[in-house]
N, C-alpha and C positions, 0 to 999 in steps of 0.2 A: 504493500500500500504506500509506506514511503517513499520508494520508486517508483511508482508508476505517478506520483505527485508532484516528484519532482522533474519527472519527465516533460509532465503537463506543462509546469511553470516554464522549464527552457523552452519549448515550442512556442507555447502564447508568447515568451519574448523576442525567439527570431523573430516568428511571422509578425507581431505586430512593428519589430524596431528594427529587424535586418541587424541584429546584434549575431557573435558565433557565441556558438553555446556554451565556451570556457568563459565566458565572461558572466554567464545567467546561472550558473550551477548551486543547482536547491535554494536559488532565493528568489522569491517577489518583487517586484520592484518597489522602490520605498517611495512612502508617497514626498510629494517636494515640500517644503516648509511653508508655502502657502499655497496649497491647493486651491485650481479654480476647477468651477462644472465646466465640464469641455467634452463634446462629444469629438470620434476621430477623424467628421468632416469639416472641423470649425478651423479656418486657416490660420494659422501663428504667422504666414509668412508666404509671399509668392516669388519664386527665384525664376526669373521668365516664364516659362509653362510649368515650371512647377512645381506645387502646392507642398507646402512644410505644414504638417498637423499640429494642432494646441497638443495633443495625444503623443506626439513624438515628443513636442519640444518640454515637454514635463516628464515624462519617459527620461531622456536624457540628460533632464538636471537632477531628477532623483538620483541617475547612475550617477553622476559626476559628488554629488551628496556622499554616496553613500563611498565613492571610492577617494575622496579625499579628505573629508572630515569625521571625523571622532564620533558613531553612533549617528553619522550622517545629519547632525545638527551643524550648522552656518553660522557663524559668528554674525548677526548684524550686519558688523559694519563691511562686511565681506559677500552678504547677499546678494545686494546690486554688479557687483563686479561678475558674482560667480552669474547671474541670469543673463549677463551681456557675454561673457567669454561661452554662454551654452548656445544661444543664438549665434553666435558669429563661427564658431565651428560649425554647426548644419546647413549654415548659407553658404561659407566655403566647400564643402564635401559635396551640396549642390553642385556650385560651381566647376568643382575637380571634375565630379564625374561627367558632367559635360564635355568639360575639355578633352580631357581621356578619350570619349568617348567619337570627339571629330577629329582624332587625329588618331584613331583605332590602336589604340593601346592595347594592349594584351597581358592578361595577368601571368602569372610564373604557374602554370597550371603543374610542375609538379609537386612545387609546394603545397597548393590546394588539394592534392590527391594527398597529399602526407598527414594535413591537415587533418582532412576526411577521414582517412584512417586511422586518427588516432580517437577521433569519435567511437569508428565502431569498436575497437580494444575494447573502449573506457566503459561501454553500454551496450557492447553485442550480448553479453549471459541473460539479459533480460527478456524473459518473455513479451513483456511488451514492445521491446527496442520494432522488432521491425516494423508496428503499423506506426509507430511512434517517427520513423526513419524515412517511412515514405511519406508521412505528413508534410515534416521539416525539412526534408534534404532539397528540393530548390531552393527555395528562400536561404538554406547555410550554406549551397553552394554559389550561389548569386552573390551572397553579403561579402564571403570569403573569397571571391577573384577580386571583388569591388574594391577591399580594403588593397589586396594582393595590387591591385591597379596603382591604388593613390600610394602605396610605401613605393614604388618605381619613379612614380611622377616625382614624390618628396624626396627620395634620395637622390637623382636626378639632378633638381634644381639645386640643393644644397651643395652638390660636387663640384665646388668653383674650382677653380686652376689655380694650384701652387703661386704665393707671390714671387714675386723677383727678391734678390738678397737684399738691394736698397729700401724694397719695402717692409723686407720681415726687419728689417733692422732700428726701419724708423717707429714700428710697432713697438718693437721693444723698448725704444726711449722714448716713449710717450706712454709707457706703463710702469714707472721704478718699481711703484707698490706689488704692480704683480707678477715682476723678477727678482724681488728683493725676499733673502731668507729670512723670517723672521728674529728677533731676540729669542737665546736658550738659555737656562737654565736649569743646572746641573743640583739638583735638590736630595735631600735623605731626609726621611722620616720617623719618625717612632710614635707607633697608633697604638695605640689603650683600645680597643674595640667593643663597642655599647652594643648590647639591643636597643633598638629604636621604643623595641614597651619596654625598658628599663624604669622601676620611678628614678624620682628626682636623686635620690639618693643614691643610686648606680652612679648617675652623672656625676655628680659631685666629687664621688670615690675615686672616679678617673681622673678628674682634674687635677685633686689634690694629689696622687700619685703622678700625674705628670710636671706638675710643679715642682714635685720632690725629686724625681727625675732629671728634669734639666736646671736645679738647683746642683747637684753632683757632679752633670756637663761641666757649669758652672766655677766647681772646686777643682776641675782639673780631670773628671774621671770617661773615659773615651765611650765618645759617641756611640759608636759601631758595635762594641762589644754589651751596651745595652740595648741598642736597638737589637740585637742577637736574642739577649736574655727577654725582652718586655713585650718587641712587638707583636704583632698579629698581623702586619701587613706581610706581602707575600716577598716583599724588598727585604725582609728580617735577615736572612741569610747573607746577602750581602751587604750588612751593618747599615741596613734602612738606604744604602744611595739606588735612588731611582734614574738617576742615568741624566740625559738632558732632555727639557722637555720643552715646546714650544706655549707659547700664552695660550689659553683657553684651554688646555689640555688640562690644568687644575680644577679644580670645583670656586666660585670666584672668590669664597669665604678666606680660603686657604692661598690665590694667588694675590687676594687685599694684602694680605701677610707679608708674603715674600716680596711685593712692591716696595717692603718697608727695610727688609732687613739686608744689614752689610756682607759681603759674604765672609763663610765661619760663624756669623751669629745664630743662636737657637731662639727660636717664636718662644712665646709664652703660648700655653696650651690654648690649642683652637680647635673648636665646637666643631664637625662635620658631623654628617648624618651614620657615618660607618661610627664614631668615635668622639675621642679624644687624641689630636694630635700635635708632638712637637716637629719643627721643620728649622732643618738648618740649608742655608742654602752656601753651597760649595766652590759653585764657579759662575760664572756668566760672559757669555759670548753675546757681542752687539749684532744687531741688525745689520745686514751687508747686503749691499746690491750683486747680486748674480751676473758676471760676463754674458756679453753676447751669446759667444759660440758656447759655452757651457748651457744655456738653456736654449738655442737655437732649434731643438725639434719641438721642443714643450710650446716654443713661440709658435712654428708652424702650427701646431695643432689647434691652438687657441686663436690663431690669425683665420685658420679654415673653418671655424667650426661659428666665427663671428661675422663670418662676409657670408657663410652659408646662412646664418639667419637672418641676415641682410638681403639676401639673393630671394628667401622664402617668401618674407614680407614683403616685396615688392612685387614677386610674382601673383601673389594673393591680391594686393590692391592693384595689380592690371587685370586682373579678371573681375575683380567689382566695380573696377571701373568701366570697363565695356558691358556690364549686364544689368541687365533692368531687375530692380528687388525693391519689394514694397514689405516691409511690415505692417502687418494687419492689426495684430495684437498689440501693442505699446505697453501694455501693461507687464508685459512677459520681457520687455528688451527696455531696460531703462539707457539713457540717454548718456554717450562717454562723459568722462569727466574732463570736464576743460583744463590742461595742464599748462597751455602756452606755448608748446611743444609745434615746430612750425614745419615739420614732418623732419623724413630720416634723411639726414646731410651723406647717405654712404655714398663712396664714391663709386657703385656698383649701380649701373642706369636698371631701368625695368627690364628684364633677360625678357627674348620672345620665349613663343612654347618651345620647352624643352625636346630635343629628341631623345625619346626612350627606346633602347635598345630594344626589338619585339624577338 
């Protein structure tokens, strides 16, 4: 009965959303955070000939709901964003397929054969699979070249061409911050280890013992061979040195600390959620900008993967700009937010259609 249930549910989600069915597996679709009555001929949305449903387009803010937020609940102030970013993907996948479609694209059909057969694996033991199989299997094979179509197109347009050296170069010096190694810091520890249901008095016990602890530091008595004896972190064996670490890799309570302390000094005991810890910090290496040619592929990558989303978004806004699209709904598609923003300066013009290898 649970199978054949949840059979039900993937089917009613291709067939009605052209979703594959690894995406619908044993669950419902969640309703959106403001449901409206919408039956599945009430237009959301007209992209030339054609018709975007109120039915789809809540369909796919629920999935988006449910696969990016916590319990599929929206923050507020993230609502409006999230009902514009769900509209403006089914206007585009509109448009893809269109295009695709006059310039006779072809999906990777044996991918989709692999696809397909990893359905039947997953749900051939079932008795029900087979009428269950010929229900769904156009509509999952349709959605699945579909998608197979548009990953061609998008990989396609993002594959811009290697810069030249003077360009990966000028790249580089117009980003210190994101070829520069950060500050490290070569830290050791000795952690008192709390339960978190400790009472008060657990805590307290730790404190006071880590106080008396690096009171001894203090007199002279070596660090390493009590963090050997005391700790509980898993650095104990090696006299509490945790090695070097970059900023944010601390918990902030404990790297407020170490902002403070000269190195060789020991914290006074600080509160973290594992414990009670003291922290000596040992070394520090400054911030240093990275050579060209030492990070010279890291740059390519980051150079191609920035002019390809350059490349993407403008190919997207030439196809909205050649097609005629009317929102129907408004209440479904709130209005961009005005940032001042006087479009994208890349120096990548709008690329024609891509040619995809068929």
């Amino acid at each position: 009965m649970v199978f054949r249930y949840r059979l039900a549910n993937i089917a009613a989600v291709v067939l009605a959303l052209g979703l594959p069915l690894a995406s619908a597996q044993g669950t419902a679709a969640t309703a959106p955070t403001e449901p409206h009555a919408a039956r599945p001929s009430i237009p959301f949305a007209l992209v030339g000939e054609t018709v975007i449903t109120t039915a789809e387009y809540d369909a796919a803010l629920a999935a988006a709901q449910r696969n990016r937020f916590y319990h599929a609940k929206v923050p507020e102030a993230q609502l409006e964003q999230l009902r514009r970013e769900v509209g403006d993907e089914l206007i585009n996948r509109v448009l893809l397929v269109e295009d695709a479609r006059r310039r006779s694209v072809e999906p990777d059909h044996a991918r989709v054969k692999t696809q397909l057969d990893e359905y039947e694996k997953r749900y051939g033991a079932s008795p029900q699979w087979p009428r269950m199989k010929a229900e769904m299997l156009p509509a999952l094979t349709a959605e699945l070249e579909r998608r197979s179509i548009l990953a061609r197109i998008e990989a396609d347009v993002r594959n811009v061409s290697p810069p030249s050296d003077s360009a990966l170069r000028e790249f580089h010096r117009q980003r210190p911050q994101t070829f520069t190694e950060p500050e490290q810091i070569k830290v050791s520890i000795i952690l008192l280890k709390v339960d978190p249901a400790a009472p008060r008095a657990g805590w307290e016990g730790a404190r006071e013992e880590a106080a008396a602890i690096r009171a001894r530091i203090q007199r002279g008595a070596d660090f390493g061979e009590l963090a050997r004896l005391h700790s509980a972190d898993a650095s104990a064996s090696k006299g509490g040195d945790m090695g070097y670490l970059h900023r944010g890799m601390l918990p902030e309570a404990v790297q407020d600390k170490v902002d403070k302390l000269t190195t060789s000094e020991v914290s006074e005991p600080v509160t973290t959620l594992e414990g009670v810890v003291l922290i000596r910090v040992d070394d520090r290496k400054s911030a240093r900008p990275r050579e060209f040619e030492d990070v010279r592929e890291r740059a390519q990558q980051l150079w191609q993967r920035e002019e390809g989303e350059r490349a993407w978004r403008a190919y997207l806004a030439q196809l909205r700009t050649k097609a005629r699209i009317q929102v129907v709904d408004a209440s479904r598609y709130p209005p961009a937010p005005v940032t001042g923003d006087k479009g994208d300066a890349s120096p990548i013009a709008p690329q024609a259609a891509p040619r995809v290898a068929q």
